[in-house]
N, C-alpha and C positions, 0 to 999 in steps of 0.2 A: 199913403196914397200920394206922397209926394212929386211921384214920375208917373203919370197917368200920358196915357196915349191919350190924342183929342183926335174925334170926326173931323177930318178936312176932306170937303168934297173936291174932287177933280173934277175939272172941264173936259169934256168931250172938242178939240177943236177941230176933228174931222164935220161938224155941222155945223157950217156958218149962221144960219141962222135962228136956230135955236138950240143954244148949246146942252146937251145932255150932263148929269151931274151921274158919275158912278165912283161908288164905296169898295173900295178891297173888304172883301168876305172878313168878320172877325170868326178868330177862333175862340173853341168853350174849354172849359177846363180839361177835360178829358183829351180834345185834341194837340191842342198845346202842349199836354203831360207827353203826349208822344211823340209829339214834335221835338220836344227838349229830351226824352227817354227818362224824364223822372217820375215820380209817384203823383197823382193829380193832388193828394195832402199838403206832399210838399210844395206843387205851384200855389196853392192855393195861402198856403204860409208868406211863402216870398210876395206875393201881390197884398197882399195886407200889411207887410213889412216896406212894401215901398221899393223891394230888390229887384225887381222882375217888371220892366213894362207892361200894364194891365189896366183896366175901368172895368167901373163894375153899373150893369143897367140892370136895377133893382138889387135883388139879392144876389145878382150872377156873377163873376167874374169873367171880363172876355178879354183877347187878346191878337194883336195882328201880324199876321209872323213876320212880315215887315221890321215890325218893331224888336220884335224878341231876335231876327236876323239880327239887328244894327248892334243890339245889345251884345249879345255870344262876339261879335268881332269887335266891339270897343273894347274888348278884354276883360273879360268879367274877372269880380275879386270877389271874393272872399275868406272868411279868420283861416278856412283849412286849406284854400291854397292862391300861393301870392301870383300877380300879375308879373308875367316875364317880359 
């Protein structure tokens, strides 16, 4: 759980005077599996392992495709295939 996504609220600065706070939608296991097109087993391995940006709110594992975006173009590695 080393690479844990954190809630950072964003400002609304279209409303001067009382600024609204809104969340990017997380995603659950299922859709993130299809976000990425792998098995939801497999996301659910990698977020336990720390590979995969994810938090988990209770037993759940969620994820922001934000995050798993930044991740897939940082160049993801791993043992079966190296970073070009």
């Amino acid at each position: 759980m080393g690479n844990q996504a954190v809630l950072q609220p964003v400002w609304d600065s279209r409303e001067s005077e009382s600024p609204a706070i809104t969340f990017e939608r997380v995603l659950n296991t299922e859709e993130a599996a299809t976000l990425l097109q792998i098995h939801p087993k497999t996301l659910q391995k990698m977020a336990r392992e720390g590979t995969v940006p994810a938090f988990r709110i209770g037993d759940l594992w969620r994820f922001r495709a934000s995050a798993l975006d930044e991740w897939l173009r940082s160049g993801v590695c791993s043992k079966r295939h190296s970073c070009r």
